[in-house]
Residue frames relative to the residue before (quaternion, step in Angstrom):
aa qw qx qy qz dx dy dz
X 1.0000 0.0000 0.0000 0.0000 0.00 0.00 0.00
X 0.0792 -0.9173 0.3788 0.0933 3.51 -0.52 0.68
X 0.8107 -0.4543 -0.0994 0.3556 3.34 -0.14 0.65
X 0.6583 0.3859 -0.3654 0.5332 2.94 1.42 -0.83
X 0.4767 0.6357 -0.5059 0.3357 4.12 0.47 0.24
X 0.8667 0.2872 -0.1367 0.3843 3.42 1.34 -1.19
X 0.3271 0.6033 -0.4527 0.5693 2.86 2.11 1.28
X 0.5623 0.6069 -0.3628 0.4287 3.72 1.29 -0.62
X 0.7584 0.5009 -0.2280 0.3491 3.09 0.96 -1.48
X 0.4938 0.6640 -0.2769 0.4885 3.18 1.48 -1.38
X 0.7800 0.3457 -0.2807 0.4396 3.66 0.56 -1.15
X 0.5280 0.4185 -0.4206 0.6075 4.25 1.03 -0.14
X 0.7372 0.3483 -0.4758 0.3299 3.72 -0.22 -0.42
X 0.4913 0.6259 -0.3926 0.4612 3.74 1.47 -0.72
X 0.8002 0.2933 -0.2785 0.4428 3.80 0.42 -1.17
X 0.4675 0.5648 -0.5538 0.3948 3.81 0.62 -0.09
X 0.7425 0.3786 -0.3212 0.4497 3.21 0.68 -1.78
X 0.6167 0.3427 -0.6094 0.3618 4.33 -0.08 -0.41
X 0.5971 0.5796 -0.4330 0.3465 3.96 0.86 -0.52
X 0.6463 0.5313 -0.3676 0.4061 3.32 0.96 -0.80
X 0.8450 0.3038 -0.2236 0.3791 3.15 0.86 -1.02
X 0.5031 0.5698 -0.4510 0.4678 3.49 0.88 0.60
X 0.5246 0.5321 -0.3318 0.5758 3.67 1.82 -0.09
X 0.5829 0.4366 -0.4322 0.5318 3.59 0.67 -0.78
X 0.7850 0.3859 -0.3530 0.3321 3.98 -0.26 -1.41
X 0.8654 0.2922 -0.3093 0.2648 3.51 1.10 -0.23
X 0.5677 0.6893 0.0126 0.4499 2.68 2.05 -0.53
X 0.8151 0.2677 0.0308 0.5129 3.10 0.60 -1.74
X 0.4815 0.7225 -0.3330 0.3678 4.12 1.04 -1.20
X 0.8089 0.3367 -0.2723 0.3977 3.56 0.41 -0.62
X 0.4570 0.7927 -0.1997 0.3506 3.06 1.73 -0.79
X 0.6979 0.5087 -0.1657 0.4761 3.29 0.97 -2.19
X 0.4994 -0.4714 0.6617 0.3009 3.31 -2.21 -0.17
X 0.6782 -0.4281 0.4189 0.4259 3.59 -1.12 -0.05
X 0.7021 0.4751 -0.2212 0.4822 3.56 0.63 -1.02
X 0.5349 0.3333 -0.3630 0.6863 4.45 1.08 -0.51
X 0.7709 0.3340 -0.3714 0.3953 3.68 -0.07 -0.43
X 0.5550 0.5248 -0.3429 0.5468 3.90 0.90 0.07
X 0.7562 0.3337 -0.2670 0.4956 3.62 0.79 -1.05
X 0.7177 0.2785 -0.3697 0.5203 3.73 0.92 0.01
X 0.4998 0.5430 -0.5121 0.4394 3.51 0.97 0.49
X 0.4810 0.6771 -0.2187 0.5122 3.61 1.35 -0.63
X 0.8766 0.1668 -0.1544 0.4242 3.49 0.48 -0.84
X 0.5930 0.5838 -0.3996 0.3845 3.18 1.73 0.40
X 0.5614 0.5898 -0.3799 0.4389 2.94 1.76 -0.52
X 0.5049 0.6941 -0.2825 0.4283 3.68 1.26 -0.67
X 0.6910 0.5199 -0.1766 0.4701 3.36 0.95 -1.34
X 0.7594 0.5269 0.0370 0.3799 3.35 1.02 -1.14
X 0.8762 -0.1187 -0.0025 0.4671 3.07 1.49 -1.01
X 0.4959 -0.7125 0.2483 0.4298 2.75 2.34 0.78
X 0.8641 -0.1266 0.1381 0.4672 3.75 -1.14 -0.33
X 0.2274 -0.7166 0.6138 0.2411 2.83 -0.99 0.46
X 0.1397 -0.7792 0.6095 0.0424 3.61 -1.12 1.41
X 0.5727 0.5476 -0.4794 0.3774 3.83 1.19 -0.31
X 0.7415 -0.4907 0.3573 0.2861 3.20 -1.90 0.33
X 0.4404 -0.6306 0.4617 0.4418 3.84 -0.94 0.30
X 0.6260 -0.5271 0.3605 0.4476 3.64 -1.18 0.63
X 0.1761 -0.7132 0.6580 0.1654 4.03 -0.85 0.23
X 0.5585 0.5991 -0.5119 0.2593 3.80 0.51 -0.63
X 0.6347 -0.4161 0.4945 0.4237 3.64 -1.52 0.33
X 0.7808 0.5405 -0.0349 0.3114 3.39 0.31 -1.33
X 0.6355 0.6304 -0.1131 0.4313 3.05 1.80 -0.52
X 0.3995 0.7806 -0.3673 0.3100 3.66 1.34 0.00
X 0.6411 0.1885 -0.5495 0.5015 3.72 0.67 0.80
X 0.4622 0.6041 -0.5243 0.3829 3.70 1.04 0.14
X 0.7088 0.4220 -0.2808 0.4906 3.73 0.69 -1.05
X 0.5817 0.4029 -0.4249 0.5645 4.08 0.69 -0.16
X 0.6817 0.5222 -0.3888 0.3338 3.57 0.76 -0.15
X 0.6074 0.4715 -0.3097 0.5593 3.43 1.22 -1.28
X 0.6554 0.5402 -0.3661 0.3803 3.80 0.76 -1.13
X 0.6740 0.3725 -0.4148 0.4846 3.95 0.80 -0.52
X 0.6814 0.5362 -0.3332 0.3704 3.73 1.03 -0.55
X 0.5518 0.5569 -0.3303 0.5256 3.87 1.47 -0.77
X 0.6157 0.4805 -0.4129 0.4686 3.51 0.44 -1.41
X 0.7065 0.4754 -0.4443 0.2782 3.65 0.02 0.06
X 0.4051 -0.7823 0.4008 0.2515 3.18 1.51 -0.02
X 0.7618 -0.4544 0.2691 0.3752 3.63 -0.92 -0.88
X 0.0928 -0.9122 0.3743 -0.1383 3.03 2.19 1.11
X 0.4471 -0.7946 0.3537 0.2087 3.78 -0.56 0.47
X 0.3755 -0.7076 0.2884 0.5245 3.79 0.57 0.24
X 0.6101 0.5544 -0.4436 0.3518 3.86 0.70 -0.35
X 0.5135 0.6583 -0.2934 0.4658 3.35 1.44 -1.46
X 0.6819 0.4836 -0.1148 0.5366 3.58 0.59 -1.79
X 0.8222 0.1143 -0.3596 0.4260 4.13 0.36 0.21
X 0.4933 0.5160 -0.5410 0.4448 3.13 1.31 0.39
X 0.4732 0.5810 -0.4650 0.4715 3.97 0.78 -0.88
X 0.8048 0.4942 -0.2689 0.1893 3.46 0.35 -1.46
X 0.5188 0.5744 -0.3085 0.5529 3.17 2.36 -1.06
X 0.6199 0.5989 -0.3991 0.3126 3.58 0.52 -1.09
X 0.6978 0.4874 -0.3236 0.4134 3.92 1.18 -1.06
X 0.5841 0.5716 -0.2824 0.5023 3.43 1.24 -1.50
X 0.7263 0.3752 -0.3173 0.4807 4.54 0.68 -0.25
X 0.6839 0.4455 -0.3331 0.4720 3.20 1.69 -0.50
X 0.8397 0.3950 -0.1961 0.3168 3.95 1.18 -0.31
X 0.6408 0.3214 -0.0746 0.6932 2.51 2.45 0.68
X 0.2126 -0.8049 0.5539 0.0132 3.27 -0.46 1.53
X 0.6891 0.4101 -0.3645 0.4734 3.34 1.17 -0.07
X 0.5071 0.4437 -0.5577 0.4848 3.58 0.94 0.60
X 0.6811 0.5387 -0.3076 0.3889 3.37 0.43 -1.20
X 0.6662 0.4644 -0.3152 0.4911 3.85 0.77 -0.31
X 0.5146 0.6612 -0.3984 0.3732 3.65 0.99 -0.60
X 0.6103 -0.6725 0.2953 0.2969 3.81 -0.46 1.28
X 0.6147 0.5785 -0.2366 0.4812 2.98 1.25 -1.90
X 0.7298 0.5180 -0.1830 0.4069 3.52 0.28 -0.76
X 0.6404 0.2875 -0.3427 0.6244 3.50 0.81 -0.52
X 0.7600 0.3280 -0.3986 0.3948 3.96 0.28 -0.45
X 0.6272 0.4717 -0.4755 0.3975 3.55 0.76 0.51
X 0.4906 0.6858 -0.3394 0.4170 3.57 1.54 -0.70
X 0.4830 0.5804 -0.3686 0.5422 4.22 1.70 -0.88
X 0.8094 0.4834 -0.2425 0.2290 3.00 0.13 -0.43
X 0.4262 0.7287 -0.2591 0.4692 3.26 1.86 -0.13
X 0.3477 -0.6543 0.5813 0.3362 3.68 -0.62 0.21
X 0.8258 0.2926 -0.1783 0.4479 3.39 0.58 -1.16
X 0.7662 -0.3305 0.3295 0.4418 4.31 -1.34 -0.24
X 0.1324 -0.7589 0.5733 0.2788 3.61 -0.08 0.65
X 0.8541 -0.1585 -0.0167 0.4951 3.44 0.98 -0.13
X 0.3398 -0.7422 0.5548 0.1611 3.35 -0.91 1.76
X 0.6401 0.3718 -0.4191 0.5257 4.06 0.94 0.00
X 0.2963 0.6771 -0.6356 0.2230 3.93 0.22 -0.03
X 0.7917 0.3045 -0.2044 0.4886 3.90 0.64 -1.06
X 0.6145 0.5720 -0.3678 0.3999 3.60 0.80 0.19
X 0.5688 0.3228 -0.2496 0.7141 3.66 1.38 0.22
X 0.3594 0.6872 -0.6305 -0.0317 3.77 -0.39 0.10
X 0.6748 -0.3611 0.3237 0.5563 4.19 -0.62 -0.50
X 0.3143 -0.6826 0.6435 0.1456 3.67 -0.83 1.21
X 0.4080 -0.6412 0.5849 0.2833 3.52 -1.06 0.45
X 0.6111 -0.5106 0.4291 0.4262 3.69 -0.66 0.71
X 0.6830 0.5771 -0.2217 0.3889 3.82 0.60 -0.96
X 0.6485 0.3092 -0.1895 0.6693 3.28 1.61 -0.79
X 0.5193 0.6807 -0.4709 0.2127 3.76 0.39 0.04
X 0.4799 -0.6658 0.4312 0.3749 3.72 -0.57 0.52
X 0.2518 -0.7491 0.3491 0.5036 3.16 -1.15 -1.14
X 0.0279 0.6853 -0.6316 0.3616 2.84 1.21 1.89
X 0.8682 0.3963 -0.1372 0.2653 3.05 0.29 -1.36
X 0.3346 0.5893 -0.4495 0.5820 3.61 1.79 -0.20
X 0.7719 0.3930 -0.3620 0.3445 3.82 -0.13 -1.54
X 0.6188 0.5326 -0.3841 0.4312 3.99 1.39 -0.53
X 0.7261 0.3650 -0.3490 0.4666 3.25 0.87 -0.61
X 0.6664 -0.5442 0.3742 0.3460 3.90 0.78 -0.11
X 0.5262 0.6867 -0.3778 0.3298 3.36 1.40 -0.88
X 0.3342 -0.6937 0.6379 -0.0078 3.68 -0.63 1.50
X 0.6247 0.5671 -0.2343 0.4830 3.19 0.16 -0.61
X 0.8364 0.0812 -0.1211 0.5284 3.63 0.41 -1.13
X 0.2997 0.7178 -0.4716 0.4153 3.10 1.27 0.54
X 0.7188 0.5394 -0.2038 0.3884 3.27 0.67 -1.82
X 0.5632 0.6627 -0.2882 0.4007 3.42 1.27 -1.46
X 0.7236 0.5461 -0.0953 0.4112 3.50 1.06 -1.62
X 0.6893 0.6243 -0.2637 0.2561 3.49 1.07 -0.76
X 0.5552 0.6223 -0.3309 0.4416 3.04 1.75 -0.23
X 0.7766 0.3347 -0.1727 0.5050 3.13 0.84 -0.45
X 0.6399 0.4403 -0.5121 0.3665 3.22 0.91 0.60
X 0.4468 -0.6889 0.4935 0.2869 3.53 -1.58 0.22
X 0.6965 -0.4395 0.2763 0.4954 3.82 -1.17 0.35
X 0.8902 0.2957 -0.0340 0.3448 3.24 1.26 -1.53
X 0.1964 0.7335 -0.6196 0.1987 2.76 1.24 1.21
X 0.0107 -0.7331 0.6797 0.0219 3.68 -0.97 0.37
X 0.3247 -0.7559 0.4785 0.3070 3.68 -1.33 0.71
X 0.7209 -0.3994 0.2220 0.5210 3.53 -0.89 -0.14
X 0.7034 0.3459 -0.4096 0.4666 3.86 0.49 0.52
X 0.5616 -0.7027 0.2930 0.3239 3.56 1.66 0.47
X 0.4165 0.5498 -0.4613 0.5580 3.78 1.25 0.99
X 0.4018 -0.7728 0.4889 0.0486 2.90 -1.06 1.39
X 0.6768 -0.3338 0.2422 0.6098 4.26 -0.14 -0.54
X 0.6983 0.4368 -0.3210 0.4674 3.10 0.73 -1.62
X 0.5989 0.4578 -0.4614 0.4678 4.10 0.34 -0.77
X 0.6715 0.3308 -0.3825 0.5415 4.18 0.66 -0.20
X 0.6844 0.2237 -0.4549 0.5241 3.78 0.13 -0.24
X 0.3997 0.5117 -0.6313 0.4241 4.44 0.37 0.79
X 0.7011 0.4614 -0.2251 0.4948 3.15 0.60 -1.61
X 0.6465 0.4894 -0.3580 0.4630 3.60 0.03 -0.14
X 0.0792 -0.7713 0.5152 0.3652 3.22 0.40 -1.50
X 0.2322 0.7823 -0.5440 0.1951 3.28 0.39 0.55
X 0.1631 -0.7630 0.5298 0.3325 3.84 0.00 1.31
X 0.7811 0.4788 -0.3274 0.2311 3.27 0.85 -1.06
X 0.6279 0.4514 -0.4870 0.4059 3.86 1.03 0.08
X 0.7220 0.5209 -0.3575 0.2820 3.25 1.21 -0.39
X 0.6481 0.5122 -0.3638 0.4304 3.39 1.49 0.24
X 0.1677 0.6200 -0.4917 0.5880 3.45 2.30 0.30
X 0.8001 0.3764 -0.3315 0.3291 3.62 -1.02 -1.60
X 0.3794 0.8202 -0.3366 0.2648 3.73 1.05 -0.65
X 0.7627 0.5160 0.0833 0.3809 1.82 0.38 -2.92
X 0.7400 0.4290 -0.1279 0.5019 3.21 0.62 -0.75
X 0.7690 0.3128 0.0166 0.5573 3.62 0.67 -1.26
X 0.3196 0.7676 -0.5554 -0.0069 4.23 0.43 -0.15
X 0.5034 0.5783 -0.4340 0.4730 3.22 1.05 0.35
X 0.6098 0.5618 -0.3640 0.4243 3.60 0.84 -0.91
X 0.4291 0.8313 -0.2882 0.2044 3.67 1.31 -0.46
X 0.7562 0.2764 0.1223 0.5804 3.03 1.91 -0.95
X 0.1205 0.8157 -0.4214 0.3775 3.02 1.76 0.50
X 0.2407 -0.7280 0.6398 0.0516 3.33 -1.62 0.57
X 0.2638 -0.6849 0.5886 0.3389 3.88 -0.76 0.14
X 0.7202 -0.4334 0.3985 0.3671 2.98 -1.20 -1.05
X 0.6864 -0.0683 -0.5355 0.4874 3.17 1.56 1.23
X 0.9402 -0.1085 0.1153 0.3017 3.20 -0.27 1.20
X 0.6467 0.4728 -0.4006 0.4447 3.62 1.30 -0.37
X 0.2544 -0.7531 0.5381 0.2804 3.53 -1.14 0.12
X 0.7984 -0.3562 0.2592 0.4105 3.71 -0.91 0.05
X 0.7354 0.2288 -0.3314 0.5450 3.44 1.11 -0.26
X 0.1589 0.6196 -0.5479 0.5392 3.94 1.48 0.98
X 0.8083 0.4507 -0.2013 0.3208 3.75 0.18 -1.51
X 0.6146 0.5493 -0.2904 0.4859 3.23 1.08 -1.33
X 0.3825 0.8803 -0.1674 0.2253 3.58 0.74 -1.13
X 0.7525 0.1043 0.2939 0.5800 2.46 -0.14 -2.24
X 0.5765 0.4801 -0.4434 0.4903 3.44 0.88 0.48
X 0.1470 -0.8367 0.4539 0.2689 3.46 1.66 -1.00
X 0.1859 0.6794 -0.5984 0.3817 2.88 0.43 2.06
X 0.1022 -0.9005 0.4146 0.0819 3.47 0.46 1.28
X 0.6306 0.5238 -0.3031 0.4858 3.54 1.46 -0.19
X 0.3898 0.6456 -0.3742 0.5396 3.75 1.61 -0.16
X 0.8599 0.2694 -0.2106 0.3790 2.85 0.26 -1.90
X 0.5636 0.6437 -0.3177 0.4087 3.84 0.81 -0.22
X 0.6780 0.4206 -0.2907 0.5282 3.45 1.78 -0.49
X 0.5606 0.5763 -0.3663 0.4685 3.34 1.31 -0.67
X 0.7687 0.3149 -0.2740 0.4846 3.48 0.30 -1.06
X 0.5691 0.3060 -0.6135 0.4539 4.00 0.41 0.21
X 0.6309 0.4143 -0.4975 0.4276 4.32 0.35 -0.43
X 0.7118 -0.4542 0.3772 0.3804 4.01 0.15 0.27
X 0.2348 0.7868 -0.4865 0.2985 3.09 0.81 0.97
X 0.3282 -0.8031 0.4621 0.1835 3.65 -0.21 1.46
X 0.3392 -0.6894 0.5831 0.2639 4.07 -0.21 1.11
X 0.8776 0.3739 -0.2151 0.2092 3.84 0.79 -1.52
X 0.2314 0.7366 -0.5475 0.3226 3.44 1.77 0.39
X 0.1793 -0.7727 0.6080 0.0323 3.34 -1.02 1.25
X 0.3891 -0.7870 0.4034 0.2579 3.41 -0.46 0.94
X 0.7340 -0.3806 0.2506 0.5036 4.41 -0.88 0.12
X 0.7582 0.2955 -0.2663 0.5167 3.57 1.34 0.06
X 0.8879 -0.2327 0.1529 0.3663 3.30 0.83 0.38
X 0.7069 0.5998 -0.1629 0.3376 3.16 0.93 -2.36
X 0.2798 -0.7711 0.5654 0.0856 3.25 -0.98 0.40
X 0.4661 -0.7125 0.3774 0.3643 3.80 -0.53 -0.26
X 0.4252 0.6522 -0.5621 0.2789 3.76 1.92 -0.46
X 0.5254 0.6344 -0.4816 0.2993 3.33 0.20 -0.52
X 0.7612 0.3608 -0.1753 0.5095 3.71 0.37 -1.04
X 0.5240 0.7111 -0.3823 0.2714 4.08 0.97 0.44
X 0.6144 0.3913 -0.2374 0.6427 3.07 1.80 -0.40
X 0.1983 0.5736 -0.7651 0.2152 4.34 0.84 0.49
């Protein structure tokens, strides 16, 4: 490949990614969990401003700042192409309505390399095949309820968040005082690092989440794998 080809390419992977991200800020942001919005916040800072060399946040108060620098560091000295292709790969994998958009598939030909090895690992679930992870993402009460029998306290998904840690993240007072009902143990749950469901609400600044969690027995001092507690988030 000689240079001017991998100045071509360089210049299509550059406009997918400013497309991608102008789809996420208007499009896609409300959609995510904390943890898809951290890992593509992570690789935009990368893209954008390369390593990260500043300090991690230290304030009391500062615990989505430190989950921020921490998804952006963990990249190390990642390259910026690596870091907007990573970033295209999430934005085709958490969104079938970017990935279908014409413009986008006829600029993606034009790449030498995969615009995206996850594009086929997210595709549309038939309702019949849907979990009730996914009912509690989309809000659907209703098929929530349907689902609760058969679920268990400990079901957890592969990043260790249980329903009720998605209906925090959401805010949804009313599924999250369902999952309660059903689950009051789940109340205090951990993922896989340490935050529980009212960790999520939080830092999402869902102040009516967090006000229901902590009158059902929501623990404020569960410190998550870095430290953070939740007093912080008692006065939202």
């Amino acid at each position: 490949m000689d240079e001017f080809d991998e100045e071509k390419e360089m210049g299509e992977l550059e406009l997918m990614f400013d497309r991608a991200t102008s789809f996420v800020a208007k499009e896609l942001s409300t959609k995510l969990s904390s943890p898809e919005l951290l890992t593509l916040y992570g690789r935009y800072k990368q893209a954008t401003e390369g390593t990260c060399t500043s300090d991690r946040p230290s304030g009391w108060f500062d615990a989505k700042s430190k989950q921020k620098w921490d998804a952006w560091n963990s990249l190390g000295d990642m390259d910026r192409e690596t870091a907007m292709q990573e970033y295209l790969d999430l934005v085709f994998k958490f969104s079938p309505e970017f990935e279908n958009n014409p413009d986008n598939k006829q600029s993606s030909r034009g790449l030498g390399f995969s615009v995206s090895r996850m594009q086929n690992e997210d595709i549309d679930i038939n309702d019949e095949d849907k979990t009730v992870f996914d009912w509690v993402k989309e809000g659907c009460i209703d098929r929530v309820k349907h689902h609760l029998s058969t679920t268990s306290i400990l079901d957890k998904d592969e990043d260790g968040l249980t329903i009720l840690h998605w209906a925090a993240d959401r805010g949804s007072e009313e599924m999250v005082d369902l999952i309660v009902d059903s689950f009051p143990k789940q109340i205090n749950c951990v993922d896989n690092d340490g935050q529980t469901p009212l960790h999520y609400a939080g830092s999402c600044g869902h102040a009516e989440v967090v006000k229901l969690l902590l009158a059902r027995g929501a623990d404020s001092s569960v410190k998550d794998f870095d430290g953070v507690d939740c007093s912080a988030y008692i006065n939202l």
